[in-house]
C-alpha positions in Angstrom: 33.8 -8.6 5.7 34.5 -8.5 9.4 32.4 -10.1 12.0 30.7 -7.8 14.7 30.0 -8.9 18.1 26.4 -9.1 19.4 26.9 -6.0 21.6 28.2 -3.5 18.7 25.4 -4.9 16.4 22.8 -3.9 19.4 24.7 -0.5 19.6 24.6 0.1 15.7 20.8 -1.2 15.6 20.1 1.6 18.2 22.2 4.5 16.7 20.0 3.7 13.2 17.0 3.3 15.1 17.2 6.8 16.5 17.7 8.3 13.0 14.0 7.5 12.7 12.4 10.1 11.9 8.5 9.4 12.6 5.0 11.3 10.8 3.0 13.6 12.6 -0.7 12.6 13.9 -1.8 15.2 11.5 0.5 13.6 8.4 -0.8 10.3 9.6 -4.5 11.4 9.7 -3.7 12.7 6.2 -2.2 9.7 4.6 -4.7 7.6 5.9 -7.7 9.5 4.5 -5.7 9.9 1.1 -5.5 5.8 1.0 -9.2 5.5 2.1 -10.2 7.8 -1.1 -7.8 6.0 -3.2 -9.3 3.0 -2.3 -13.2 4.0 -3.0 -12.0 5.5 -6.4 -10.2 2.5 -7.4 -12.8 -0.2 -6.2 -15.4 2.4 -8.5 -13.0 2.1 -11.5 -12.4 -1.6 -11.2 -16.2 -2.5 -10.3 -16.9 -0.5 -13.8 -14.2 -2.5 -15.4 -15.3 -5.6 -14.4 -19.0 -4.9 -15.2 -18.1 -3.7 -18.9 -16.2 -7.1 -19.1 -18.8 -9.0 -17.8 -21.3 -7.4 -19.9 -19.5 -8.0 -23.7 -18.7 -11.4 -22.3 -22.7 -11.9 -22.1 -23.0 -10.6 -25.0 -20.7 -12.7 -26.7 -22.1 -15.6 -25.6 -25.3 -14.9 -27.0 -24.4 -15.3 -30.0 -23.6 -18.6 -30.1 
């Protein structure tokens, strides 16, 4: 593998760098309202989870 001088790395950095191709406000907007429902949905699920967990382990317990 050939080495590459500090100058030709900074010129291939910046050719890649302009392939970048970046999201719309509006695809932004949208992606981060589609996390923020994830996330209230998931904590829901996970806070059931937890609660039926919490509530055989009771139970359990209580038996002995």
């Amino acid at each position: 593998m050939a080495k590459t001088s500090p100058a030709e790395f900074i010129k291939q950095v910046r050719t890649e760098a302009s392939k970048v191709v970046w999201p719309s406000l509006t695809e932004t907007y949208r992606t981060g309202i589609f996390v923020a429902i994830m996330m209230i949905i998931l904590s829901v699920f996970f806070l059931g989870v937890d609660s039926l967990f919490g509530a055989v382990v009771r139970w359990l317990l209580s038996l002995l």
